[in-house]
C-alpha positions in Angstrom: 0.0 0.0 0.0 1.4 3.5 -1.2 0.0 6.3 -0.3 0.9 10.4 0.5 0.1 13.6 2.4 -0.2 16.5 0.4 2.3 19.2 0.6 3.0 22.3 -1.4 5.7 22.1 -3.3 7.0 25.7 -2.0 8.2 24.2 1.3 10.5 22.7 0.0 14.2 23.4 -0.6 16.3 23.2 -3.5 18.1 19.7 -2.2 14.6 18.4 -1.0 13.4 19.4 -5.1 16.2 17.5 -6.3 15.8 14.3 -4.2 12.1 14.7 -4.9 12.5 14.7 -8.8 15.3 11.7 -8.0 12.5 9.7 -7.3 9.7 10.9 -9.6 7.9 7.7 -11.4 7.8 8.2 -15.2 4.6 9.0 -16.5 2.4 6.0 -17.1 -0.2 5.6 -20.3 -4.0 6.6 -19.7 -6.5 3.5 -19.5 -9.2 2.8 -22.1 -12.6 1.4 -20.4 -12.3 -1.2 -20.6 -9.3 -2.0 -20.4 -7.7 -4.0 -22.8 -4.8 -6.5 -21.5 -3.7 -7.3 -25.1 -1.6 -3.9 -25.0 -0.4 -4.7 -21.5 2.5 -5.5 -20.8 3.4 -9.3 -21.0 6.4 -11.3 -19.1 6.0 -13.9 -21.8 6.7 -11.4 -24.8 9.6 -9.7 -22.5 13.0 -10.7 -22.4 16.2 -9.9 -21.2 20.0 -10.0 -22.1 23.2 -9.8 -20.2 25.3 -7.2 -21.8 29.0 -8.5 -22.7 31.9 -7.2 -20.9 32.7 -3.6 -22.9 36.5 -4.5 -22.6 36.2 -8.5 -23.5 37.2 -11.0 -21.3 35.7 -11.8 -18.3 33.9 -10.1 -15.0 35.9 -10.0 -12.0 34.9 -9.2 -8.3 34.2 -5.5 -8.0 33.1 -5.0 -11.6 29.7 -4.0 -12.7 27.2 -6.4 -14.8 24.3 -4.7 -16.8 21.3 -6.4 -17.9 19.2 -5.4 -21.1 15.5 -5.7 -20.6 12.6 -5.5 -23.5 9.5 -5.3 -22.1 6.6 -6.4 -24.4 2.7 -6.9 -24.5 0.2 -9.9 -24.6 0.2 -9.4 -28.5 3.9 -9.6 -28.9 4.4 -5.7 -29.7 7.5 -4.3 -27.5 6.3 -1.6 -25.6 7.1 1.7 -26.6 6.8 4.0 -23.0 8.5 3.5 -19.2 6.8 3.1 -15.7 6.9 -0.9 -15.5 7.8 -2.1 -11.8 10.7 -4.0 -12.2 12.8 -5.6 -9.3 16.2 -7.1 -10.6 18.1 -9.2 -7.9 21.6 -11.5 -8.6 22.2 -14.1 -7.0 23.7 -17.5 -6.0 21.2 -20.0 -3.7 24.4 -22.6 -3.3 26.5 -19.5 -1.2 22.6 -18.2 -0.1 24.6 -14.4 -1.8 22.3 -11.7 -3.9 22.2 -8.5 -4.2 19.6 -6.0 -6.0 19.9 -4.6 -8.7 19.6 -1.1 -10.1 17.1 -0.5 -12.8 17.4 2.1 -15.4 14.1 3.1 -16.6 14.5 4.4 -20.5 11.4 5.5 -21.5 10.8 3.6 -24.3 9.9 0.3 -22.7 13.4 -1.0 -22.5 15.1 -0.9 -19.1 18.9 -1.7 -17.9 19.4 -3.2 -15.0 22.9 -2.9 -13.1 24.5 -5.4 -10.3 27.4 -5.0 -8.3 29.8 -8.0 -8.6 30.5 -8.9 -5.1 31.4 -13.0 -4.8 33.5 -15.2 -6.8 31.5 -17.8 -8.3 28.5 -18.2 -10.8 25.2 -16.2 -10.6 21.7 -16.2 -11.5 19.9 -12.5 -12.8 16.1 -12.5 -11.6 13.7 -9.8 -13.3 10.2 -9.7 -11.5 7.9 -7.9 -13.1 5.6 -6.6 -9.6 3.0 -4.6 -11.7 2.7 -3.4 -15.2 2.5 0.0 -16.1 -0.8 -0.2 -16.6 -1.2 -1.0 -12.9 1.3 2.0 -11.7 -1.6 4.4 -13.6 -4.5 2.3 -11.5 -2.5 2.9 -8.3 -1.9 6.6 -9.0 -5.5 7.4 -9.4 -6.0 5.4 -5.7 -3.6 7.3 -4.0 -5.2 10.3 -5.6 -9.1 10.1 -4.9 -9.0 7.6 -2.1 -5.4 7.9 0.1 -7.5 6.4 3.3 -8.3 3.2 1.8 -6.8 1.2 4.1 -8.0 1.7 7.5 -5.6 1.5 10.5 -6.8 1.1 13.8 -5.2 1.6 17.5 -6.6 0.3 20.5 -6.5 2.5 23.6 -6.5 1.5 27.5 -6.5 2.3 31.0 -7.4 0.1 33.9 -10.8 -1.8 32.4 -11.5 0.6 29.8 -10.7 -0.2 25.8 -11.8 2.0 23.2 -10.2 1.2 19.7 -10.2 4.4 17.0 -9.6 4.8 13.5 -5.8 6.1 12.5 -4.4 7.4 9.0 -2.2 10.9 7.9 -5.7 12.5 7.3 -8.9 12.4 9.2 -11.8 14.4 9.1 -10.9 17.6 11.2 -14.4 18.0 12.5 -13.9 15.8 15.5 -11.0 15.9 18.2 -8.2 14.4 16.9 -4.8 12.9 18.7 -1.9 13.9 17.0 1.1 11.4 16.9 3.1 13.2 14.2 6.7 12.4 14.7 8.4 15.6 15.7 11.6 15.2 14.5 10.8 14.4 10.7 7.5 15.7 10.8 5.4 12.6 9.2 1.9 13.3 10.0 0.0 10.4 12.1 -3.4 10.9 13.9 -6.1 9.0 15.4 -9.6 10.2 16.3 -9.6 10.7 20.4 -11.4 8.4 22.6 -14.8 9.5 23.5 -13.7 8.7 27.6 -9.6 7.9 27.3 -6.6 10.3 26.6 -4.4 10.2 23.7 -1.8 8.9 26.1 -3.4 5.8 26.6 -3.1 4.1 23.3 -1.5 0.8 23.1 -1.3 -1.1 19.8 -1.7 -0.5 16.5 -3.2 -2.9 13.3 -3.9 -2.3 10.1 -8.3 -2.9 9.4 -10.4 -3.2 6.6 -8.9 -2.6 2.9 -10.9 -1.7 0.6 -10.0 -1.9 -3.3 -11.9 1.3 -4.8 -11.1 -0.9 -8.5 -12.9 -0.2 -11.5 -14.6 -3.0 -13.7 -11.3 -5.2 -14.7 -8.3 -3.1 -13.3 -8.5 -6.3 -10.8 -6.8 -8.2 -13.5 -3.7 -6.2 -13.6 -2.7 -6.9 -10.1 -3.1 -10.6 -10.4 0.1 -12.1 -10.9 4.1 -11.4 -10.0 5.5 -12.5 -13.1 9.7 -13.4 -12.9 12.5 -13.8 -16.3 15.6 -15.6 -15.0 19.0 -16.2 -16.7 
């Protein structure tokens, strides 16, 4: 579950407007209704290829291996934008070794992916494909019209008397409120107060009812964790 608190952008300092663009997801395609998954993108139509050593020879501890990924849909077409969800891992089960990957996102529906070479031995590459692109546009408009919908809860005591409230980084501000925002990095938390206990007297926290706010097929795009391996 992603979600966000909504700031203005003029808070923020020239470092904190770097890191922040850092970090920006590409732009992902707008949705026909219905959706179509034939223009989706397709694990089975994707592939991958590990990019030869640019001086020849062989890799040695310390160097860098790149991977080339293609990422293409259910009819076979490579896909021609960015903003898949890609996790790239290397690794070796026998010496229980791995590390992540970093993943280049190029726009165009290729990607590279980049592993430090940190263990002598052989290697496996892993590409998971977490959610389409398709699915990145779906979760964007969730975070956007409905950045509550999943319900946390915290239970709150003292002596004989339990009350259990609802918590998220917004509630309604027409009832009292506790705030638990965390002073020092100022991520906002609140929970609405007990009608007979103080804020004080909270003690757990769980997360309660999800719910899924999907539209007629979007379901289908968050079905499956698809993986490539070399």
């Amino acid at each position: 579950f992603l979600s966000f608190f909504p700031i203005s952008l003029t808070q923020l300092s020239p470092e904190e407007r770097r890191l922040l663009d850092s970090i920006a997801w590409p732009e992902t395609p707008r949705l026909p209704v219905p959706i179509s998954l034939n223009t989706t993108s397709d694990p089975a139509h994707s592939t991958f290829t590990i990019l030869l050593v640019r001086a020849g020879g062989q890799w040695h501890v310390g160097d860098e291996l790149e991977a080339l990924i293609q990422i293409g849909d259910f009819q076979g077409r490579p896909k021609q934008f960015g903003g898949d969800f890609l996790v790239a891992r290397l690794h070796d089960r026998t010496l229980s070794a791995g590390v992540a990957g970093r993943v280049v996102d190029h726009l165009n529906g290729s990607y590279t992916a980049v592993f430090p070479l940190l263990w002598e031995g052989r290697a496996q590459v892993e590409v998971t494909l977490v959610h389409p692109s398709e699915a990145i546009t779906v979760l964007r408009r969730l975070n956007r019209e409905h950045p509550d919908r999943v319900e946390f809860k915290s239970v709150f005591r003292s002596g004989s008397v339990f009350e259990t409230m609802v918590c998220n980084i917004c509630l309604p501000q027409n009832q009292p409120l506790c705030n638990y925002t965390d002073l020092h990095t100022g991520e906002p938390w609140f929970c609405n107060k007990p009608k007979n206990l103080s804020c004080d007297t909270r003690i757990k926290h769980y997360k309660g009812h999800v719910s899924q706010n999907l539209m007629a097929t979007e379901e289908t795009l968050f079905e499956s964790i698809y993986l490539l391996t070399m």
